[in-house]
Each structure stands twice: as structure tokens, then as C-alpha cells.
C-alpha positions as CSV (number, residue, x, y, z in Angstrom):
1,X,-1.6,-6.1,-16.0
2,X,0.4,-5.1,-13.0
3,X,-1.0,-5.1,-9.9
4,X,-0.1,-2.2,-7.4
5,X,-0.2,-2.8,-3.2
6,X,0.2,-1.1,-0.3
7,X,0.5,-1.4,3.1
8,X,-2.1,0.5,4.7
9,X,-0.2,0.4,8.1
10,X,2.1,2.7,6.9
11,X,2.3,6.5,7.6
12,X,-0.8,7.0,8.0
13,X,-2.8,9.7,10.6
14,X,-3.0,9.8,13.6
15,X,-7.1,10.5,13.7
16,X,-9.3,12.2,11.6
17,X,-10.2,11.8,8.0
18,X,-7.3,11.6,5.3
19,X,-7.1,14.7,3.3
20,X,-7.0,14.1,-0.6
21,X,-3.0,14.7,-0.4
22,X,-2.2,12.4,1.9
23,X,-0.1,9.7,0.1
24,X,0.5,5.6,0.9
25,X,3.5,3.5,-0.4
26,X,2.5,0.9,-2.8
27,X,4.8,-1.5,-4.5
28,X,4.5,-3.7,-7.5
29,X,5.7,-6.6,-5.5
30,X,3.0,-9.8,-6.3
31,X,4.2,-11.2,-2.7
32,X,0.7,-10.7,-0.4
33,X,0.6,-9.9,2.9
34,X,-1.5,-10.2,5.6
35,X,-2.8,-6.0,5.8
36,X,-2.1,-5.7,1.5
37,X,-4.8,-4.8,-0.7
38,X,-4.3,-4.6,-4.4
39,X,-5.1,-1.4,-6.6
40,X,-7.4,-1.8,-9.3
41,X,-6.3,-0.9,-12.8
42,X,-8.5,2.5,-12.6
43,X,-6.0,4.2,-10.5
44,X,-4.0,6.9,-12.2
45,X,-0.4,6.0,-11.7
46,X,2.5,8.1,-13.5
47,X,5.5,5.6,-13.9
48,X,8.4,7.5,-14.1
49,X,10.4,5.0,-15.8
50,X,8.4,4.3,-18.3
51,X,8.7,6.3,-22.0
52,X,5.1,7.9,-21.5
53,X,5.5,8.4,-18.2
54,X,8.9,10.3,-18.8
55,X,7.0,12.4,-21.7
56,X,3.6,13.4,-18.6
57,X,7.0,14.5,-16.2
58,X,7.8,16.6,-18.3
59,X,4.7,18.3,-19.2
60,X,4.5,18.5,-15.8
61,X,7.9,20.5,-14.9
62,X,6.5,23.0,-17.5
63,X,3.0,23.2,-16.2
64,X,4.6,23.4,-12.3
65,X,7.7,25.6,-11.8
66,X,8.2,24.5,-8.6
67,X,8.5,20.7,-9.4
68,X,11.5,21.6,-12.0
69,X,13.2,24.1,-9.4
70,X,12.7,20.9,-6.9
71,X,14.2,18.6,-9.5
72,X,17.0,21.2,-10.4
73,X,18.2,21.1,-7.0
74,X,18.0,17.5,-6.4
75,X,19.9,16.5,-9.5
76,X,22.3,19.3,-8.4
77,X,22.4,17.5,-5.2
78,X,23.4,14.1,-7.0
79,X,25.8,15.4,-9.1
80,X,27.6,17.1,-6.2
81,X,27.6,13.6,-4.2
82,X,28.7,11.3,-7.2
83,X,32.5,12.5,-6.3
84,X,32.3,10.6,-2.6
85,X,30.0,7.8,-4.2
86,X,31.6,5.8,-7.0
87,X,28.7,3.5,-7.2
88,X,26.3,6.8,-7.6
89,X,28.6,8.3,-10.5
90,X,28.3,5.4,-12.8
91,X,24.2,5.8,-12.1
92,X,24.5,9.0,-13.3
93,X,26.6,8.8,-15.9
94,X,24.7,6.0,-17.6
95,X,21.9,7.9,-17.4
96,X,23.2,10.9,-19.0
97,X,25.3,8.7,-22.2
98,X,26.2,9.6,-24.5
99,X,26.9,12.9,-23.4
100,X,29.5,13.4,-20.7
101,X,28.2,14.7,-17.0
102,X,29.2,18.1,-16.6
103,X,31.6,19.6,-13.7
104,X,31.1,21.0,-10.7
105,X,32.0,24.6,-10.5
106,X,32.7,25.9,-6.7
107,X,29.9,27.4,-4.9
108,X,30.2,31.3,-5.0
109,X,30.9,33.5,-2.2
110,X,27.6,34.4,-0.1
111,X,25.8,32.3,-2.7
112,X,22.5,30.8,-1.1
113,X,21.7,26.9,-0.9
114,X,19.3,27.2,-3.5
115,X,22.4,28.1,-6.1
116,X,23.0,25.5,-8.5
117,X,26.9,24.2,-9.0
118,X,26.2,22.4,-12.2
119,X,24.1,25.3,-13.8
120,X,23.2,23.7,-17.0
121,X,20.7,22.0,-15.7
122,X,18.5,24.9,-15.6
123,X,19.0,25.4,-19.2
124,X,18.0,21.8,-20.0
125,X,15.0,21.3,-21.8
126,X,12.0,19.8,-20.0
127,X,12.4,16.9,-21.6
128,X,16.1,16.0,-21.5
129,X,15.7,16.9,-18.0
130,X,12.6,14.3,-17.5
131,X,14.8,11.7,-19.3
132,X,18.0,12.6,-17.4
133,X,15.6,12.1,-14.1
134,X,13.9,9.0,-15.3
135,X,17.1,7.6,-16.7
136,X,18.5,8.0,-13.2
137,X,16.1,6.7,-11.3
138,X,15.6,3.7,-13.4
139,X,18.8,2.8,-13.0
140,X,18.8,3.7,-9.2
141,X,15.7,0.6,-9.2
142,X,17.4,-1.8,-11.0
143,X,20.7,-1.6,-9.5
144,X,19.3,-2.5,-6.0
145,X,20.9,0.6,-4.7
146,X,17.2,1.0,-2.9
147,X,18.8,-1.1,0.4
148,X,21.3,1.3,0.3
149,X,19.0,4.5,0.6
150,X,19.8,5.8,-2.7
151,X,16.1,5.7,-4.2
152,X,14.6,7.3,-1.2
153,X,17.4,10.1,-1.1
154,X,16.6,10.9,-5.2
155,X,13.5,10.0,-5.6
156,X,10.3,11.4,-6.6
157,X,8.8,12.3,-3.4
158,X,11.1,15.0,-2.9
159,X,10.2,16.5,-6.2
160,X,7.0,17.0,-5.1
161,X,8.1,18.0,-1.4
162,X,5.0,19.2,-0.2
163,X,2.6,20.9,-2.7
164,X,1.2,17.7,-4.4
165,X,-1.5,19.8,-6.2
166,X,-0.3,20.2,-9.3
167,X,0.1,16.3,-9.7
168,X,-3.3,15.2,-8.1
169,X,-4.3,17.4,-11.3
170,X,-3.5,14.4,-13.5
171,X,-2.6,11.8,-11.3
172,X,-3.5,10.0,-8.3
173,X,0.0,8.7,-7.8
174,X,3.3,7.9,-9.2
175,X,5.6,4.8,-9.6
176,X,10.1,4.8,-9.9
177,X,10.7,1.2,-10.6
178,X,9.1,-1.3,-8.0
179,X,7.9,1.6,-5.7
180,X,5.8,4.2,-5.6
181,X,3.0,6.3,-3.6
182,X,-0.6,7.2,-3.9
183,X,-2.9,9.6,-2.5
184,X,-4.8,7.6,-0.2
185,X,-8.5,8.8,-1.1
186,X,-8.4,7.6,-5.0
187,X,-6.7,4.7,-4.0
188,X,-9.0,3.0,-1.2
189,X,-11.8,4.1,-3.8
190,X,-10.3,1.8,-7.0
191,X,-8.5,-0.8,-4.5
192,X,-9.8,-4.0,-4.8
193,X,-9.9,-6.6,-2.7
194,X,-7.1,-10.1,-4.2
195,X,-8.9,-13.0,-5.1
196,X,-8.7,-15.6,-2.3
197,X,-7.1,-18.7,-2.5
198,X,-8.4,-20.6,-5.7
199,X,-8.0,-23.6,-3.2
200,X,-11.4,-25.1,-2.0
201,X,-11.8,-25.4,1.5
202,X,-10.8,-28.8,3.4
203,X,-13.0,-31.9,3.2
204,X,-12.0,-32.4,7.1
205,X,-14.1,-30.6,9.2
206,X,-11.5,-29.7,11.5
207,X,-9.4,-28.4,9.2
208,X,-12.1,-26.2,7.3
209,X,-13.3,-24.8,10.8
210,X,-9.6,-23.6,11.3
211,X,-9.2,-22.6,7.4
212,X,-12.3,-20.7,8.2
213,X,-10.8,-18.9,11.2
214,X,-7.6,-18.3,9.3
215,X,-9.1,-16.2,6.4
216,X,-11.4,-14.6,9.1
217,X,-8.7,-13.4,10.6
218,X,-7.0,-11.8,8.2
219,X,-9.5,-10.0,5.8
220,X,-11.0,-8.7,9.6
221,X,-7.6,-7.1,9.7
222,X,-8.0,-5.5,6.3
223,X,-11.4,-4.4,7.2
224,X,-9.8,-2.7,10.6
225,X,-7.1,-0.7,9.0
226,X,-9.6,0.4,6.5
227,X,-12.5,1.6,9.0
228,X,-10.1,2.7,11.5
229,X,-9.1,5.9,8.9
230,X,-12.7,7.3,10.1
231,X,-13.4,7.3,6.4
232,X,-17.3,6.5,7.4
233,X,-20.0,6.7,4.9
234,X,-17.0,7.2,2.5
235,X,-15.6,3.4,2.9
236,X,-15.0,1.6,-0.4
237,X,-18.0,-1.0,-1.4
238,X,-15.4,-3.8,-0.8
239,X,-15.0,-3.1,2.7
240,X,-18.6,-3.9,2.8
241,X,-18.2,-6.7,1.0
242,X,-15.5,-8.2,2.8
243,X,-18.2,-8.1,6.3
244,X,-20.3,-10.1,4.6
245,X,-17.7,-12.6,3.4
246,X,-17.3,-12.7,7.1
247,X,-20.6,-13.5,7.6
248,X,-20.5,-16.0,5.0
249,X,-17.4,-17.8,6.5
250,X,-19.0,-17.6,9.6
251,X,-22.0,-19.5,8.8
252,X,-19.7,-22.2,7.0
253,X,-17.6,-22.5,10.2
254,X,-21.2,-23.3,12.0
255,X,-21.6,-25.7,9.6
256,X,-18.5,-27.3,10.6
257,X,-18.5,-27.2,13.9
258,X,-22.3,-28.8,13.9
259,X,-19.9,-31.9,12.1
260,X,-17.1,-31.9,14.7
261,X,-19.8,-32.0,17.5
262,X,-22.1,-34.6,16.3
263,X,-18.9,-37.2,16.1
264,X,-17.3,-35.4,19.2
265,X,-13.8,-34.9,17.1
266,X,-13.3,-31.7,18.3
267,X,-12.1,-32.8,21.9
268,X,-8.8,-33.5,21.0
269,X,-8.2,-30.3,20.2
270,X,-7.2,-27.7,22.8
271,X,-9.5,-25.7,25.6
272,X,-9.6,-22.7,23.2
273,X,-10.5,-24.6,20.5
274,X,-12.6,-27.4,21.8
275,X,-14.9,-24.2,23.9
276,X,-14.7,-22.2,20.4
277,X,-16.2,-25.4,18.4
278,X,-18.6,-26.2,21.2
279,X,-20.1,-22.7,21.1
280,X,-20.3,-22.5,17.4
281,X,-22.2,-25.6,17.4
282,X,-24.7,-24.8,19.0
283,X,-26.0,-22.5,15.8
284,X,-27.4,-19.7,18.1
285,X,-24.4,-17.9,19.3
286,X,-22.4,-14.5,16.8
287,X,-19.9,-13.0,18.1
288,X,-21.1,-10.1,19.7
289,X,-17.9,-7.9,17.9
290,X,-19.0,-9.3,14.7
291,X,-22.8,-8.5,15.0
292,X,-21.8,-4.6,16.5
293,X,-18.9,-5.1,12.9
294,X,-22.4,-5.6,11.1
295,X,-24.7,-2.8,12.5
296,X,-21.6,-0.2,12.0
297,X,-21.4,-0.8,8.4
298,X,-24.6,-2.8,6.7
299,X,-26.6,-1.3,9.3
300,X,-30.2,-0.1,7.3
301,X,-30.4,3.4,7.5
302,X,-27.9,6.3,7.0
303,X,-27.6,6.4,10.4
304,X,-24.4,3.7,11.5
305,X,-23.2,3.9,14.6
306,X,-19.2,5.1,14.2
307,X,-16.6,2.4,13.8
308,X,-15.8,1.5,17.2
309,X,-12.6,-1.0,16.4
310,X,-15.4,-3.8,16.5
311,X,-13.4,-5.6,13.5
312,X,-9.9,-5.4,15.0
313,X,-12.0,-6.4,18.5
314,X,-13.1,-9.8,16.2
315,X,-9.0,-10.1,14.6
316,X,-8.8,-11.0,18.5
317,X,-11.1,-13.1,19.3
318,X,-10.1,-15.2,16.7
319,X,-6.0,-14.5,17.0
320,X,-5.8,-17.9,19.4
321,X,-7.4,-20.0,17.0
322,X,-5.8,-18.3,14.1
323,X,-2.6,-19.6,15.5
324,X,-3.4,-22.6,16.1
325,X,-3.9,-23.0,12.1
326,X,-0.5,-21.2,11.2
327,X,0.9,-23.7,13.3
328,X,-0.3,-26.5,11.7
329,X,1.0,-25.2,8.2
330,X,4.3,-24.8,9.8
């Protein structure tokens, strides 16, 4: 089953709560990243390029006007472009076989923008237009003509334009090809957290303190861009998970630290490093970000303090040692 991700660094506001319609790339690239969660397979996705998908667009252009006046004009658009772009004609025209693409007739005197020059499209039915569309855009994905803009010029999100209503009806987000977008609020709710590393950790102490570190550091990045939408209350039950795999690893690297101490290994290791361990080992000391990380999230009570940055305030406390680890994997 594919797996959907998204960058959650991406476009999104400025302050305040997301509204429902407020929309996220996602991708169907498997390659992770260090701020990528992965969609569960509960969210609502309408892929455009694929045969049922093709048959839900075009119940939707009958159901929304607007989105098959919006489509109209951007296929207009496209056809009226293929005679300057070579590479977009023989898009189009594959998409279209085995009927030949129709001409362009000159735009009318005092006619607005909104005037169609290939006019049959608004005669097409809904579904040879949804198959013309999706033929297009399938073709637009596998071509690779995405570095060259064309996918983002054509593509779904301009259909839509603004009044996503009508889609969040059925949907919580689309796919064309390897891309797509989702409304935010349905997909933190299904997102789900990838597996870590099926890797145990290291039988070296030092080297499981910094592995430790490492994954610290980047699922207390997750949990940052998550809490930092001022979602509140309304935070997905694996961002509350992933503080207490935080705890968890913390512990572990206490463990190892208490090693590295005892033998007095961890000396060779830089002053960052070597004061990090030390104070670790002791087995009294949290970080004071991760225990205020604690109380604004698995705090008893309904009453949590607001998120106060107090995971993205860990991400650099740890950054130092964090490098230190990519460096050795280098």
C-alpha cells in the first residue's frame, strides 16, 4: 500500500490554528526525511490518474460548477500554449488519441478572459473531460515535465482555486502522479508516525549514546512542527506518543552514559560530549526543555500549559551532539 508524506514545513501559517481548508504537499516519494511523517491509509485521497479516481472527478465537475468552469479554462489555457511548446502539444495530444485536438479559433472582439477559444470543451461530457484532464496530467507526471513547471501550471490546485468545499465533501485530498495535497486537519489526524530503523541499537556504549541523541533529535523536530501549529488539545495521539519515545530514549541514553562513566571511555570524546555524558551519568539530571516538553503535553489534567517551543528548545540542545553522530556516519 502506498504510503503518502509531507513536509510539514511547507506553506503553512503564520500563527493561529489551521482552518479545515488549509492544504499541505504530500508526495508518494518512499525517500524519508528528517521533518516527514507518513499518512496512514485512512486518509481520503482522490488520485487523479487513477481510473476511479478519473470516474469521482467527474462526478465532481457535475456536482461543482465551478470546478468544471475552472477546468474549462485551464485546458483552454493549455491548448492555447501547446503552439509555443512542442513538448506540451504531444502531452496533449496523447492524451486526447485517438481523436485529433481541436483548433484554436481567434479570440472575439471585446470578448472577456473568461471566453473559451476551443469552445468544445464546454460541450464535453463530464467524463471525456475528466479523462481528457487525467490523461493529461498523467502524462505531465510521467514525462518529468514537473522540473520544468508544467504540473504546477496544469495541475489540480488551480481547479480548485480557492473554494475547496465542495471537495473536502468527499475528500480530504487529492493526488496527480507522484504529488499531491491534503487538508491539513484530516491529515495530521490519520498521519502516522514511520517505523524506526528496524536496526537494534549499538552494542558500544558510545555509539548507542550518540544513536540515542540522533533519533532524539530528529523525531523532537517532528514533534516541533507539529505543536508549533497551536493545534493544542487537538494534537494527534502520536505526537504524544513520540514525547514519551523521548523519554524512553532518554532513559536508555542514562543507561549508557552510566557505562561510558564507570570505564571513563567517554573522555576522549569532545568538551560537548564528554560534559553531556558526565551529566547524564549522574542519573538525576532531565533536561529542563524536555521536562516543561512533558508537562505541555502528558501533563494530568486538561489544563497544559500552551506549547512554548520547549521541543524545538530540546532539537537544540541536542543539535551539537547530533552532529557529532552524522559525522561519524559520514
Amino acid at each position: 500500500m502506498a504510503r503518502y508524506f509531507f513536509h510539514l514545513s511547507a506553506t503553512l501559517p503564520s500563527a493561529g490554528i489551521p482552518t479545515q481548508e488549509h492544504f499541505v504537499p504530500i508526495t508518494t516519494s518512499a525517500v524519508m526525511g528528517e521533518d516527514v511523517l507518513a499518512a496512514g491509509p485512512d486518509l481520503r485521497l482522490l488520485h487523479l490518474v487513477e481510473a476511479q479516481g478519473t470516474e469521482a472527478l467527474a462526478t465532481l465537475l457535475e456536482e461543482a460548477p465551478l470546478y468544471r468552469i475552472n477546468l474549462e479554462m485551464l485546458l483552454d489555457t493549455a491548448l492555447l500554449a501547446r503552439a509555443r511548446e512542442p513538448h506540451l502539444a504531444a502531452l496533449l495530444e496523447d492524451a486526447y488519441a485517438p481523436d485529433a485536438l481541436p483548433g484554436t479559433l481567434p479570440h472575439p472582439p471585446g470578448a472577456g478572459p473568461e471566453h473559451l477559444r476551443h469552445p468544445m470543451l464546454a460541450h464535453m461530457h463530464p467524463g471525456a473531460l475528466a479523462r481528457f484532464y487525467a490523461g493529461f496530467i498523467a502524462r505531465l507526471a510521467e514525462s518529468g515535465a514537473e522540473e520544468a513547471g508544467l504540473l504546477e501550471a496544469y495541475g489540480f490546485a488551480h481547479v480548485l482555486h480557492k473554494n475547496r468545499t465542495r471537495l473536502l465533501e468527499h475528500w480530504d485530498g487529492y493526488t496527480q502522479g507522484p504529488r499531491g495535497a491534503a487538508a491539513l486537519a484530516p491529515l495530521l489526524l490519520t498521519a502516522q508516525r514511520p517505523e524506526d530503523s528496524a536496526e537494534g541499537l549499538p552494542s558500544d556504549p558510545m555509539d548507542c549514546y550518540l544513536d540515542l541523541t540522533l533519533r532524539q533529535y530528529h523525531r523532537a523536530q517532528t514533534v516541533d512542527r507539529v505543536l508549533s501549529l497551536g493545534l493544542g488539545p487537538k494534537a494527534p495521539a502520536w505526537v504524544l506518543e513520540d514525547v514519551r519515545t523521548l523519554l524512553a530514549w532518554e532513559e536508555q541514553k542514562r543507561a549508557a552514559a552510566q557505562d561510558l562513566a564507570r570505564v571513563g571511555a567517554h573522555r576522549k570524546a569532545g568538551a560537548a560530549l564528554t560534559a553531556a555524558i558526565e551529566r547524564d551519568s549522574t542519573g538525576g539530571h532531565v533536561s529542563p526543555v524536555l521536562t516543561r516538553l512533558v508537562a505541555e503535553t502528558l501533563g494530568a489534567g486538561v489544563g497544559h500549559p500552551p506549547y512554548s517551543g520547549s521541543a524545538g528548545a530540546f532539537v537544540r540542545e541536542l543539535a551539537a551532539l547530533a552532529g557529532a553522530r552524522e559525522d561519524e556516519r559520514r
